[in-house]
Backbone of each chain as ProteinMPNN parsed JSONL, in Angstrom:
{"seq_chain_A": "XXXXXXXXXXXXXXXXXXXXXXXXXXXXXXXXXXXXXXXXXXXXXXXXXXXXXXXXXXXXXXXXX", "coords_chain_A": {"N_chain_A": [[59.852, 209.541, 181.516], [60.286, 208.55, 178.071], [61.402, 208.451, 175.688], [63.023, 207.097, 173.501], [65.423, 206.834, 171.751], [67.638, 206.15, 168.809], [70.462, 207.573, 168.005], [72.688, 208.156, 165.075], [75.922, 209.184, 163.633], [77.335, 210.876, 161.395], [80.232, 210.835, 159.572], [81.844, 213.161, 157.04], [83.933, 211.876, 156.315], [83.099, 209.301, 156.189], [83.075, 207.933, 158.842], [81.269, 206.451, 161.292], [78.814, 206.583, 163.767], [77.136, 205.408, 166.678], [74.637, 205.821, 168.783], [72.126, 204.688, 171.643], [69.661, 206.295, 172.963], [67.705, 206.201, 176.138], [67.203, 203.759, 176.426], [68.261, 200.452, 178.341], [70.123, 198.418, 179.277], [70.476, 195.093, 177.737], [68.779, 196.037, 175.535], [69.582, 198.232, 174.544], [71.551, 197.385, 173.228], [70.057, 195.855, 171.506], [68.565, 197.538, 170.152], [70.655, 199.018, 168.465], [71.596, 197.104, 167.236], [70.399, 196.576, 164.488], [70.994, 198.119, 162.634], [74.361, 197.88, 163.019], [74.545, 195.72, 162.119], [73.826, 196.478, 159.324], [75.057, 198.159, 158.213], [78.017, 197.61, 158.418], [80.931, 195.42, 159.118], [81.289, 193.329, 162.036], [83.689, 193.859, 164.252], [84.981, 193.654, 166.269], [84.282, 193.186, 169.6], [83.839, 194.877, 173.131], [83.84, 195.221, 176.487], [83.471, 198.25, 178.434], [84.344, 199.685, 181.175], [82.404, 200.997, 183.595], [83.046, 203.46, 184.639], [84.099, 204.774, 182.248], [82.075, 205.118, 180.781], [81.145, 208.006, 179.893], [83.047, 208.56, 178.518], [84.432, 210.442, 175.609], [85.069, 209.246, 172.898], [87.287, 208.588, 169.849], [88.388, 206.339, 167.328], [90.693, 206.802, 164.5], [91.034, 204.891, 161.607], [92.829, 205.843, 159.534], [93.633, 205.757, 156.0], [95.517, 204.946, 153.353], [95.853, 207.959, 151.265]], "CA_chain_A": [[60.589, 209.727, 180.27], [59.711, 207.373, 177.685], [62.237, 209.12, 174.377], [64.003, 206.367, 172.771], [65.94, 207.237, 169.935], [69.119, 205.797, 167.789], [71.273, 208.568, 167.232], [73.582, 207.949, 164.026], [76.011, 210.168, 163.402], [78.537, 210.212, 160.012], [81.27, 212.464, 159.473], [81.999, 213.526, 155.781], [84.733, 210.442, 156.52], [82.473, 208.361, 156.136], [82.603, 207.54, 159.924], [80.312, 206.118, 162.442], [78.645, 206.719, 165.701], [75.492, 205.071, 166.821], [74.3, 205.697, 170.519], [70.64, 204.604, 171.638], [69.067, 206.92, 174.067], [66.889, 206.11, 176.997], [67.579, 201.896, 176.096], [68.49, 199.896, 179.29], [71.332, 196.908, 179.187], [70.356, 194.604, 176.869], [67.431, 197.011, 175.056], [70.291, 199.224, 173.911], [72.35, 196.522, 172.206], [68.925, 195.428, 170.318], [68.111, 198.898, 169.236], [71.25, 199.526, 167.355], [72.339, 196.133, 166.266], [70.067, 196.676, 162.927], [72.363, 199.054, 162.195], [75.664, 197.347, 162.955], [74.615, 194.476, 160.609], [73.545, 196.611, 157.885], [76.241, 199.089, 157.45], [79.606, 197.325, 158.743], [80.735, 193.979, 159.637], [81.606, 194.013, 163.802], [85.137, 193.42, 164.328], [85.678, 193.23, 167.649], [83.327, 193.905, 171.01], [84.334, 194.557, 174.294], [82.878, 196.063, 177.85], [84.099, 198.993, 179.356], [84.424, 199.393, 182.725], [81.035, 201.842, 183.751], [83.369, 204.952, 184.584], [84.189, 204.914, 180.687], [80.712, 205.306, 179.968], [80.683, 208.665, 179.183], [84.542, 209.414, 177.766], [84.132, 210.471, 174.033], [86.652, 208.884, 171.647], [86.921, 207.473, 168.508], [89.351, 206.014, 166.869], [90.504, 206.865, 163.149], [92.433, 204.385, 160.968], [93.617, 206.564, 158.315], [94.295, 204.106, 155.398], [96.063, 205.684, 152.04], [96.499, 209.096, 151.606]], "C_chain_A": [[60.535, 208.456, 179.44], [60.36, 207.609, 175.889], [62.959, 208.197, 173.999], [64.226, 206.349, 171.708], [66.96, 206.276, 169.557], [69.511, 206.714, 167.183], [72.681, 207.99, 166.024], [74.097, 208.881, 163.592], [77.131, 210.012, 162.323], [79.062, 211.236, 159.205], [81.092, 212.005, 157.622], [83.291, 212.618, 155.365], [84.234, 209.454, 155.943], [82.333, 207.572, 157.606], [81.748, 207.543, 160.741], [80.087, 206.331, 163.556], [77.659, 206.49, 165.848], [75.435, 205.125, 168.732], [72.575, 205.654, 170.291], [70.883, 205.516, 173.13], [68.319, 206.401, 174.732], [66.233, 204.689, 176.765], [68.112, 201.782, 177.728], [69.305, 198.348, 178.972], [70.889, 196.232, 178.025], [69.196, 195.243, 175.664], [68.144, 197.397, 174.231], [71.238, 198.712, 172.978], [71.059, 195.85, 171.257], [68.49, 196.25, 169.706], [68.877, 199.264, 167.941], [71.861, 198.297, 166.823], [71.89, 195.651, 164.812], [71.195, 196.886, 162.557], [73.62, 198.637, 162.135], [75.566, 196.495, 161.908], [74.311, 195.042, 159.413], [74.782, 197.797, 157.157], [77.757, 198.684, 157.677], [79.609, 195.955, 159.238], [80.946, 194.093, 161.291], [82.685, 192.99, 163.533], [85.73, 192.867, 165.831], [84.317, 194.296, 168.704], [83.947, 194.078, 171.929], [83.7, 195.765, 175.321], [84.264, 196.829, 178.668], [84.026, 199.478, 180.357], [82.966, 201.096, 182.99], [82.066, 203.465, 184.025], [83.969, 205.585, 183.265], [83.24, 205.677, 179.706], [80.594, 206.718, 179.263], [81.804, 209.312, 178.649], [83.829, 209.304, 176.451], [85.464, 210.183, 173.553], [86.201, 207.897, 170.641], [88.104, 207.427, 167.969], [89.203, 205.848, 165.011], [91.216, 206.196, 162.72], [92.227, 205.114, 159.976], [93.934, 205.684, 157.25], [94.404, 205.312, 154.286], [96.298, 207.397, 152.126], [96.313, 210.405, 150.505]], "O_chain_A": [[60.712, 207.37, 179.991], [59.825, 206.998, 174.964], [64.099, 208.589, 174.248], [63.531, 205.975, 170.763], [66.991, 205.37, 170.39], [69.18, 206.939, 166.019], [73.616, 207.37, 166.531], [73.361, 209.719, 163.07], [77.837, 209.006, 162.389], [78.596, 212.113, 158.479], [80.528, 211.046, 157.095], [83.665, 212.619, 154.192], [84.89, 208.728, 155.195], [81.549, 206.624, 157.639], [81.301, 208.64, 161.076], [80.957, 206.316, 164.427], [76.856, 207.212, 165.256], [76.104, 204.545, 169.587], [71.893, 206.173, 169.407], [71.767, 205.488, 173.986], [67.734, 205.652, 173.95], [65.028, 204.465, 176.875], [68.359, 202.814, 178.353], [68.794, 197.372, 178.422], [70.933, 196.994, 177.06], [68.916, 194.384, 174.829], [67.814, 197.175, 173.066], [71.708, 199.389, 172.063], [71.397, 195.326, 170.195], [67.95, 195.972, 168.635], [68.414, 199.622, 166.858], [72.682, 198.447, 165.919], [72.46, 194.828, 164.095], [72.142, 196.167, 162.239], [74.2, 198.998, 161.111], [76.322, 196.477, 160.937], [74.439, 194.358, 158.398], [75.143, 198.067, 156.011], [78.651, 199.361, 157.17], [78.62, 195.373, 159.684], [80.674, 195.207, 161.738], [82.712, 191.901, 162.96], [86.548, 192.041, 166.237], [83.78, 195.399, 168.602], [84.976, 193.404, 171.875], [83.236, 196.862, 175.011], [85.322, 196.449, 179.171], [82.913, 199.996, 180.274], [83.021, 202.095, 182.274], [81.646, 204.508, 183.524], [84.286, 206.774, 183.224], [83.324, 206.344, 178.674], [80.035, 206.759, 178.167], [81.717, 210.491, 178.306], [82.964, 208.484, 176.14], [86.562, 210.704, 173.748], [85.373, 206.993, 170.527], [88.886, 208.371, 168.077], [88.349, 205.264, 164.344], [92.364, 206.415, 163.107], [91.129, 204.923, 159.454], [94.598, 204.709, 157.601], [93.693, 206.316, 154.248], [96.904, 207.926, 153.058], [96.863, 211.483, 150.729]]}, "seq_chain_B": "XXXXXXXXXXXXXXXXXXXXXXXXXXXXXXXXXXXXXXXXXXXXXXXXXXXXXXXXXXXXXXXXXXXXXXXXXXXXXXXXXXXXXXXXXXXXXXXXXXXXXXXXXXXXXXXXXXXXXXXXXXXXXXXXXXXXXXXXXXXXXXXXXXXXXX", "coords_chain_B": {"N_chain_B": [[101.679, 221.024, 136.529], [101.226, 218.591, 138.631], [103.741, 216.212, 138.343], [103.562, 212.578, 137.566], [103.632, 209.619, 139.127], [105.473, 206.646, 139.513], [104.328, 203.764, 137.606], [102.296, 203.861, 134.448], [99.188, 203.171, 135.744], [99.733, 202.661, 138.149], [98.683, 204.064, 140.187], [95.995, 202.935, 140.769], [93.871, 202.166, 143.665], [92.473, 200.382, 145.639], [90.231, 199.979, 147.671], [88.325, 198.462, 150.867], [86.756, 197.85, 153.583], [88.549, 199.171, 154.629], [87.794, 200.836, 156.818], [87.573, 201.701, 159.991], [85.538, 202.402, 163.08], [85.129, 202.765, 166.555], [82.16, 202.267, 168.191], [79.957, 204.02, 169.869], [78.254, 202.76, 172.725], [76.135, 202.964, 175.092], [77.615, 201.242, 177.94], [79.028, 199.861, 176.538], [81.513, 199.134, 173.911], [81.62, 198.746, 170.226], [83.349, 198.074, 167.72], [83.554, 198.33, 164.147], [83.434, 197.919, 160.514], [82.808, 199.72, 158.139], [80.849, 198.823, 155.509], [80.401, 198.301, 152.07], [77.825, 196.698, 150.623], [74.917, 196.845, 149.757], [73.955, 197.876, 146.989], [71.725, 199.261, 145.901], [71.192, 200.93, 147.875], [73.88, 202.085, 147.401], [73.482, 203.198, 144.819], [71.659, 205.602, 145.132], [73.386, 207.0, 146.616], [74.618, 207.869, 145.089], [73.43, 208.777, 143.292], [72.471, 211.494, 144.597], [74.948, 213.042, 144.672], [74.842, 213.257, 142.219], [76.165, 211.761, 140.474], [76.499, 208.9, 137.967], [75.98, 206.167, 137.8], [76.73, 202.763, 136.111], [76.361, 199.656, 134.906], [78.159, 197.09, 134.738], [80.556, 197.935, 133.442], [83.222, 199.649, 131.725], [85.565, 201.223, 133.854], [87.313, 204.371, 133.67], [90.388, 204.976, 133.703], [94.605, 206.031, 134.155], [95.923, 207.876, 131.299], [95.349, 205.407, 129.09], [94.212, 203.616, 130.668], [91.97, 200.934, 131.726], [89.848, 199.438, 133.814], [87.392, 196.741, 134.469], [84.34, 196.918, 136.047], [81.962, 195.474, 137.939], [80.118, 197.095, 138.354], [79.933, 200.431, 137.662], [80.81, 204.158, 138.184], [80.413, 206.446, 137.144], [82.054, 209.243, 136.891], [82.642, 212.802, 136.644], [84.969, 213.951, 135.837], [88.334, 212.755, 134.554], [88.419, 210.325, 135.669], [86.839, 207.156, 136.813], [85.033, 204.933, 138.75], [85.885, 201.674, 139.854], [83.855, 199.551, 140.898], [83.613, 196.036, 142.268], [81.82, 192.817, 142.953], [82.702, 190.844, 145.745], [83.643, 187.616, 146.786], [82.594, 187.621, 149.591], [80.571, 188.734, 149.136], [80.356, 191.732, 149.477], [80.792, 194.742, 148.6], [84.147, 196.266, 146.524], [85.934, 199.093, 146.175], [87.639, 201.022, 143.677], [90.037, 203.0, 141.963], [91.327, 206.091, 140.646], [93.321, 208.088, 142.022], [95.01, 210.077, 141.144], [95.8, 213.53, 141.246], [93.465, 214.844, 142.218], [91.303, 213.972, 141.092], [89.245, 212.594, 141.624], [88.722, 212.768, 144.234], [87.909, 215.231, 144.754], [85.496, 214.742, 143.969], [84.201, 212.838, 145.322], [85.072, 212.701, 147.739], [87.918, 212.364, 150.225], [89.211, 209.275, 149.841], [86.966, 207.775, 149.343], [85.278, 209.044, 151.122], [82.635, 210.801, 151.256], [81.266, 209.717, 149.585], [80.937, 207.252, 151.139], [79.956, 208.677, 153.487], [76.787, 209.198, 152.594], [76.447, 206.756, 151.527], [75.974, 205.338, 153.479], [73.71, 207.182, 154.741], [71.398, 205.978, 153.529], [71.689, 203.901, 153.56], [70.98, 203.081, 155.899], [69.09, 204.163, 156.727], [66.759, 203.364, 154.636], [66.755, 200.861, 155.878], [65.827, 201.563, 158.563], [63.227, 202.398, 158.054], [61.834, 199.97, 156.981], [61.669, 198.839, 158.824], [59.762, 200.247, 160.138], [60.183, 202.318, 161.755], [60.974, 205.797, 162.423], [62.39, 208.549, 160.514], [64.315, 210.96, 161.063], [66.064, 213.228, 159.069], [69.614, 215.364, 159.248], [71.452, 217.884, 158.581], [74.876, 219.06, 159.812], [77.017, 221.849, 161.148], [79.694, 220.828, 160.955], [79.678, 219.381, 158.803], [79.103, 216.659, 159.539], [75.948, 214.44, 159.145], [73.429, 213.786, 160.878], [71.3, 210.896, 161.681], [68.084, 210.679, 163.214], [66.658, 208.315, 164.575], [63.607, 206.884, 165.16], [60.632, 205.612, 167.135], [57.467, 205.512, 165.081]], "CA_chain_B": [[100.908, 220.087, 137.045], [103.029, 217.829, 139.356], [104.161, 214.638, 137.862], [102.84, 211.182, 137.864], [104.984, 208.822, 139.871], [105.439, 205.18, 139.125], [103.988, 203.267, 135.741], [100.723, 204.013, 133.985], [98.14, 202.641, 136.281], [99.973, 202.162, 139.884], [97.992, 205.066, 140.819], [95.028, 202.611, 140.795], [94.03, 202.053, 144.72], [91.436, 199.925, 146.491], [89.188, 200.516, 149.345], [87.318, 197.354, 150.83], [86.663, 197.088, 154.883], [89.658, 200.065, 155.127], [87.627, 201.959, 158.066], [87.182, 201.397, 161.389], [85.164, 202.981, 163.776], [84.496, 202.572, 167.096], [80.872, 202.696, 167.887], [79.405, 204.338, 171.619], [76.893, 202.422, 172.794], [75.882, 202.556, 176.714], [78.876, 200.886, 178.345], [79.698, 199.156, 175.124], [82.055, 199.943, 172.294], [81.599, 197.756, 169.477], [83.978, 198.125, 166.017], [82.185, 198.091, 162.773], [84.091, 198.098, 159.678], [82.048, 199.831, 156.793], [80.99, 197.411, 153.838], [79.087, 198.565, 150.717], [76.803, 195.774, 150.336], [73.835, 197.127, 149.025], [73.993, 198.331, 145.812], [70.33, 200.26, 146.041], [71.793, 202.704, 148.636], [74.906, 202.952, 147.008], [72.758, 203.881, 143.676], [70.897, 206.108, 145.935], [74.3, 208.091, 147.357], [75.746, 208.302, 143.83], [72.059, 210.072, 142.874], [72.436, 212.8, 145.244], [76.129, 213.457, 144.373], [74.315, 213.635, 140.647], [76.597, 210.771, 139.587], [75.495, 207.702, 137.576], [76.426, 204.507, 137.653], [76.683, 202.075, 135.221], [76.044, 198.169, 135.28], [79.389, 195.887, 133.862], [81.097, 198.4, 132.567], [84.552, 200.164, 132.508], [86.206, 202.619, 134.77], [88.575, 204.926, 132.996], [92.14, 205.125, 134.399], [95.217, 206.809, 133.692], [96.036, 207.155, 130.256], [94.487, 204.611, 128.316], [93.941, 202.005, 131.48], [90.535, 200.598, 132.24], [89.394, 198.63, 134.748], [86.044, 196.525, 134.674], [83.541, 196.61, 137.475], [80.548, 195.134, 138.255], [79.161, 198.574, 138.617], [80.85, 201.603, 137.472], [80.382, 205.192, 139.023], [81.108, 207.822, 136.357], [82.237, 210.861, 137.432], [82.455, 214.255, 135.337], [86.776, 213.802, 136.035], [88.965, 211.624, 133.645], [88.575, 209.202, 136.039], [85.996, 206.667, 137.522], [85.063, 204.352, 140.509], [84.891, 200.182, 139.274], [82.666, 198.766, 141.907], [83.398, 194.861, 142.101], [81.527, 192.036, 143.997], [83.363, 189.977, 146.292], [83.363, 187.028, 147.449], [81.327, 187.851, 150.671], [79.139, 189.975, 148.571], [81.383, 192.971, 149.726], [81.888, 195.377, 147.463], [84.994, 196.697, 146.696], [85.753, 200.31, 144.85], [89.099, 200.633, 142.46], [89.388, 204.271, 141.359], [92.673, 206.316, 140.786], [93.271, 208.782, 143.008], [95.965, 211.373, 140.951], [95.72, 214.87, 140.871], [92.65, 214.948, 143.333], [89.793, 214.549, 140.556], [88.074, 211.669, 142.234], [88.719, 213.438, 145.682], [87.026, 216.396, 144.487], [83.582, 214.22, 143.418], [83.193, 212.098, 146.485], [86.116, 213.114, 149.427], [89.044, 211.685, 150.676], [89.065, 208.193, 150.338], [85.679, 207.975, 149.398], [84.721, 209.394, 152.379], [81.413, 211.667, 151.299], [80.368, 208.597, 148.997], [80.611, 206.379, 152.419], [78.787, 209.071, 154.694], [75.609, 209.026, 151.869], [76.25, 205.357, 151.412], [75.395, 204.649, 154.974], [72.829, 207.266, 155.644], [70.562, 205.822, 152.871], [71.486, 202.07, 154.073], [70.225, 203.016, 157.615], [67.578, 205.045, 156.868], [65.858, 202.37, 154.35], [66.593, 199.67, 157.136], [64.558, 202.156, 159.668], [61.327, 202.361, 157.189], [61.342, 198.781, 156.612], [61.248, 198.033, 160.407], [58.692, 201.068, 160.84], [61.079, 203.451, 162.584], [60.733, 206.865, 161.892], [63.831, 209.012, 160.595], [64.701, 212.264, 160.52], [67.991, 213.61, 158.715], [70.282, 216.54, 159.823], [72.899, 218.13, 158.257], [75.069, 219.733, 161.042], [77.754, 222.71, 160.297], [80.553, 220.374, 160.82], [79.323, 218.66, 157.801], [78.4, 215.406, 159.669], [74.706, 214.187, 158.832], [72.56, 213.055, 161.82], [70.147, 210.5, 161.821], [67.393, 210.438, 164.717], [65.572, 207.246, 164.594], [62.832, 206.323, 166.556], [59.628, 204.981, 166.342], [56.753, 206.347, 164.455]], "C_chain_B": [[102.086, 219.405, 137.528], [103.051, 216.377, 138.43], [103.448, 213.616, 138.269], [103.817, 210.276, 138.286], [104.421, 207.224, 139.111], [104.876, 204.803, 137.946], [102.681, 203.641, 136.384], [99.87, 202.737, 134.673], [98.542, 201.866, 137.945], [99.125, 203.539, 140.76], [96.436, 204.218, 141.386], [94.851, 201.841, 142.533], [92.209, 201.288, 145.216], [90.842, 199.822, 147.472], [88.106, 199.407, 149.518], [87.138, 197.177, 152.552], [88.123, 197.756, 155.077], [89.114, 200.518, 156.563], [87.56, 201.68, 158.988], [86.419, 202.121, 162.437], [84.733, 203.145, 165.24], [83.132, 203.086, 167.515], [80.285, 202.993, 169.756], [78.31, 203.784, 171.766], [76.558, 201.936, 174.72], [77.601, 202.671, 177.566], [79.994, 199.58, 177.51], [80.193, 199.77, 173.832], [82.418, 198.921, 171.339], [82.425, 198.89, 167.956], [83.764, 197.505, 165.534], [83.435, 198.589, 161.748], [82.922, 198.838, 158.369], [81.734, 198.911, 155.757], [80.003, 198.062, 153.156], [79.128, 197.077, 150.229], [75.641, 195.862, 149.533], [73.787, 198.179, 147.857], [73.208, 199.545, 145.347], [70.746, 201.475, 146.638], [73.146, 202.691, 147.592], [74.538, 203.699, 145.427], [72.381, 205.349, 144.031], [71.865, 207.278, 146.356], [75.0, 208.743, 146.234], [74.547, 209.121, 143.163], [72.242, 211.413, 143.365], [73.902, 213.521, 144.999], [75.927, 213.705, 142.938], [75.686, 212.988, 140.124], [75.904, 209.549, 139.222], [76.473, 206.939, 137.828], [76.151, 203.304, 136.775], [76.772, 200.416, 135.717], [77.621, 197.256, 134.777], [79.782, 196.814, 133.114], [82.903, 199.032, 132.859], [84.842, 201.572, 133.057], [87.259, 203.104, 133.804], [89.418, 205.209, 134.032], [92.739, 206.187, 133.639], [95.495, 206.878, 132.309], [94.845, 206.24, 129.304], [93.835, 202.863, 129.252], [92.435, 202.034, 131.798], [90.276, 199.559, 132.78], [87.92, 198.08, 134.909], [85.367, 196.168, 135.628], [82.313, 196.271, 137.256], [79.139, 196.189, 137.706], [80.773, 199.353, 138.115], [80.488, 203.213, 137.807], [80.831, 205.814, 137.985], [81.09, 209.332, 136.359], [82.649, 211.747, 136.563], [84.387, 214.071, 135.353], [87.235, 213.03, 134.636], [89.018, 210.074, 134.192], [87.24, 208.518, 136.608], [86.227, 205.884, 138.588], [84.676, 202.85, 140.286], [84.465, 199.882, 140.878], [82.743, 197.154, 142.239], [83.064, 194.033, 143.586], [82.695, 191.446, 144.352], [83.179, 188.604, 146.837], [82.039, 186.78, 148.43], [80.659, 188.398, 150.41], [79.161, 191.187, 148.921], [81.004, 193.501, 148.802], [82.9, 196.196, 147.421], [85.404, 197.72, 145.669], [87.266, 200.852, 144.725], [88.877, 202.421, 141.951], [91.287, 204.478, 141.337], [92.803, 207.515, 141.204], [94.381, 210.054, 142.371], [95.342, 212.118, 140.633], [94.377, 215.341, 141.699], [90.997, 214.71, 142.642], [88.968, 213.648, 140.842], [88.019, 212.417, 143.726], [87.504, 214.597, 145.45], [85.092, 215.941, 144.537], [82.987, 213.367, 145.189], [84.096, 211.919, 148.099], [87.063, 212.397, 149.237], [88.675, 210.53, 150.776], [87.852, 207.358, 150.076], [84.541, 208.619, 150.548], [82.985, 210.231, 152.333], [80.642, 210.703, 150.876], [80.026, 207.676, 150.153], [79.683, 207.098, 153.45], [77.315, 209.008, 154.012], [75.29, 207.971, 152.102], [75.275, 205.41, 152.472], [74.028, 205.748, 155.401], [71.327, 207.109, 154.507], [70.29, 204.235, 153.339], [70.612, 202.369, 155.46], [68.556, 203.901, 157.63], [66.45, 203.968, 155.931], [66.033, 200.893, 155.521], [65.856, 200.176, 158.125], [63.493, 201.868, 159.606], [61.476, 201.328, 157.521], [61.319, 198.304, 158.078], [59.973, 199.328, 160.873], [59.052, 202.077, 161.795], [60.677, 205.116, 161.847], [62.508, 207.084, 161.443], [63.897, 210.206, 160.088], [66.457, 212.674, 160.411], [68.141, 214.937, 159.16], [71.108, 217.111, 159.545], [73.292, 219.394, 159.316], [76.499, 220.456, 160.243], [78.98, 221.609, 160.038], [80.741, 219.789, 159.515], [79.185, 217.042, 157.793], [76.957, 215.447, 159.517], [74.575, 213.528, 160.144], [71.607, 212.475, 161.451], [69.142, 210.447, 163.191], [66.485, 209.658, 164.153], [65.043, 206.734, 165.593], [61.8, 205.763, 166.106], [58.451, 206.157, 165.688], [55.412, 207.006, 165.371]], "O_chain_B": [[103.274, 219.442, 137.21], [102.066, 215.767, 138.014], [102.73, 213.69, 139.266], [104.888, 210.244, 137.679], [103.423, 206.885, 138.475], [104.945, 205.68, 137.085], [102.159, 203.747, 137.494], [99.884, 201.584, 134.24], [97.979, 200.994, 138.606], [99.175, 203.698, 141.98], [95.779, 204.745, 142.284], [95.666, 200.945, 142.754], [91.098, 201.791, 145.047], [91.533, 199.291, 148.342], [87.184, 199.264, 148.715], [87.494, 196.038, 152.854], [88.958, 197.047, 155.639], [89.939, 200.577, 157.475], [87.25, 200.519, 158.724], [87.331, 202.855, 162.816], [83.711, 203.832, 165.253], [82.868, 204.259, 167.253], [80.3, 202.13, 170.634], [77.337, 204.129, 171.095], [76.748, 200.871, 175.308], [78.387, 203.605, 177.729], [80.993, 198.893, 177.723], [79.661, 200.527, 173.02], [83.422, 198.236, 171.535], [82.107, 199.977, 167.472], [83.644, 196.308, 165.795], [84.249, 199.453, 162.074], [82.243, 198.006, 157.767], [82.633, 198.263, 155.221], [78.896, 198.342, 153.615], [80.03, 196.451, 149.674], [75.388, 195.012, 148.679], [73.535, 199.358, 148.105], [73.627, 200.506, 144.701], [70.72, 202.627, 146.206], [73.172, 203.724, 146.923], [75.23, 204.606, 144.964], [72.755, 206.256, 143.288], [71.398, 208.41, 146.476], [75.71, 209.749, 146.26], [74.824, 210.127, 142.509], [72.175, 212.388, 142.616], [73.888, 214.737, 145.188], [76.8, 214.357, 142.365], [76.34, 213.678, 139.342], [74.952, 209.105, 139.863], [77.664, 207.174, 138.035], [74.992, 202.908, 136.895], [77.224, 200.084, 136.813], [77.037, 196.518, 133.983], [79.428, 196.699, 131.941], [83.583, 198.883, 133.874], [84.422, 202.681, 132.728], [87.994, 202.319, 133.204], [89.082, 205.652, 135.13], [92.192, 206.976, 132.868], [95.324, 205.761, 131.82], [93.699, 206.57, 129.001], [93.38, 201.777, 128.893], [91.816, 203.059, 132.084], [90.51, 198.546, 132.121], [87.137, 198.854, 135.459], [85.652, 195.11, 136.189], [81.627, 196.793, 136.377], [78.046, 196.147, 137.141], [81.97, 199.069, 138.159], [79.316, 203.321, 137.444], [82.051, 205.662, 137.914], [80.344, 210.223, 135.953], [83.101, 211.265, 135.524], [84.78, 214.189, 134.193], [86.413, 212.783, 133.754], [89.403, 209.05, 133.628], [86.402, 209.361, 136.927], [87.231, 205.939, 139.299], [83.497, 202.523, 140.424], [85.148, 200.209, 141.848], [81.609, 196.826, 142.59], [83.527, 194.215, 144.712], [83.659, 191.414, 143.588], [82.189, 188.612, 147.569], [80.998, 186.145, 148.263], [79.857, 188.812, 151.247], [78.148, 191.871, 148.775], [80.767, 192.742, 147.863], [82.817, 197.076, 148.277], [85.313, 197.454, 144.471], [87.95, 201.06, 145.727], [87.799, 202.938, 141.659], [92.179, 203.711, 141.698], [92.148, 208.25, 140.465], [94.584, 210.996, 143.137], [94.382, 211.934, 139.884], [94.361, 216.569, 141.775], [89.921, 215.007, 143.162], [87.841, 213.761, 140.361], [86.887, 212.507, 144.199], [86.403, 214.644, 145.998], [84.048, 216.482, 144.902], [81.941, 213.36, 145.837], [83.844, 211.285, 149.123], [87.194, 211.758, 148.192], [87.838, 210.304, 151.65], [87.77, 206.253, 150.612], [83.313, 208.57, 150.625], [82.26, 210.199, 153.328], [79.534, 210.52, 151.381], [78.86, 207.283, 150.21], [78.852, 206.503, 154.137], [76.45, 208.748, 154.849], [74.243, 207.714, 152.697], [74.051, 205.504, 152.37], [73.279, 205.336, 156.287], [70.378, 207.889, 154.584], [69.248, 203.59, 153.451], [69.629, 201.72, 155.816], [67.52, 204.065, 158.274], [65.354, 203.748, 156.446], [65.126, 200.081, 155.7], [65.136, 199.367, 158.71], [62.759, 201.328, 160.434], [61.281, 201.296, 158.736], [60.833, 197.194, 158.298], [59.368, 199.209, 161.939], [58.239, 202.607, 162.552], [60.109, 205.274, 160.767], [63.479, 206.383, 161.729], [63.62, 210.529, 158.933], [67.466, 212.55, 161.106], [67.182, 215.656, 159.441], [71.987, 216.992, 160.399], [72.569, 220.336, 159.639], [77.016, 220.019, 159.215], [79.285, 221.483, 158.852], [81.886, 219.674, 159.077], [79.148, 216.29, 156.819], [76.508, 216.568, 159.755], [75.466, 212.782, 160.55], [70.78, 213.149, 160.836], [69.691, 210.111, 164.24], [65.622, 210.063, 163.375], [65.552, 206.259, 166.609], [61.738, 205.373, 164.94], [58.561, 207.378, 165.798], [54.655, 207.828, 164.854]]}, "name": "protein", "num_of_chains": 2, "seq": "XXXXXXXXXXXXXXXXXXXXXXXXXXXXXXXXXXXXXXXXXXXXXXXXXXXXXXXXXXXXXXXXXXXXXXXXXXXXXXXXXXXXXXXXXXXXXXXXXXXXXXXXXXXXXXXXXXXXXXXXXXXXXXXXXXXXXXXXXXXXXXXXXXXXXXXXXXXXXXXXXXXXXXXXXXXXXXXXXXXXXXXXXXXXXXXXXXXXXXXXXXXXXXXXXXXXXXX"}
């Protein structure tokens, strides 16, 4: 298997979701960090523990109204 | 029609590095704040929404208020969208939000103008590295990109 993509996905929010496919540890943070630098600033990183890996969540701040 | 609350022109609301998102990546979740930076895509998202945009000009407000932006987005409404640089070369978009007639042109919040924004910023950052990219519009009414190589 040899499929490496960058899925980007962007609600009608205007929110984000970037996952690389079939990337390996450091591969997968060089695939999509175009992307982080060209559409958002990065606010904060952090590593989640490997049984995380595949929970889905996202977090919405809501701002105005 | 419902009423207008507070004085002529507190309706006027700014949106700059409001969003947050966290982002899935492996066993990493990195938060990314949105920024309209590039001007080209945001030309580019206000094309396909078949709005123009104007260079140094003014936004109409409530009433008789106007606001000057950098850039100006003019939408078919009574109202527009000023655009101004920042500092960090941000930009930041000023619009007035009563009665829903900017909602109507580009979502909540800007929210439809931000999902274009970004999938014109990412998709000319693909080309120019030689990526391929195919777009997707899915029922939900999120857009997919699949980038890979060529």
């Amino acid at each position: 298997m040899n499929t490496r993509t960058v899925e980007l996905t962007i609600t009608p929010e205007g929110e984000l979701d970037i996952q690389a496919v079939g990337f390996h540890g450091a591969d997968c943070e060089q695939a999509t960090a175009f992307l982080e630098e060209a559409l958002g600033q990065v606010a904060g990183r952090h590593r989640k523990p490997e049984r995380f890996r595949r929970a889905q969540s996202r977090q919405h701040q809501g701002v105005g109204g | 029609m419902p009423s207008r609350l507070g004085l002529p022109g507190s309706g006027w609301l700014a949106f700059n590095r409001q969003r947050s998102t966290i982002i899935k990546k492996m066993s990493h979740w990195t938060t990314i704040q949105t920024q309209i930076r590039d001007i080209v895509a945001l030309r580019a998202a206000c094309a396909e929404l078949n709005l123009t945009v104007l260079e140094n000009a003014e936004a109409r407000g409530y009433g008789t208020n106007r606001h000057r932006g950098d850039y100006v987005i003019r939408l078919n409404g009574p109202y527009d969208i000023a655009v101004t640089r920042q500092a960090d070369s941000s930009f930041t978009l000023l619009t007035d939000w009563w009665d829903g007639h900017v909602e109507r042109q580009v979502g909540r919040n800007f929210g439809r103008l931000l999902q274009l924004y970004a999938v014109h910023k990412a998709t000319h950052e693909a080309r120019k590295r030689g990526l391929s990219v195919q777009r997707k519009l899915l029922q939900n009414g999120n857009i997919k990109l699949n980038i890979g190589r060529i």
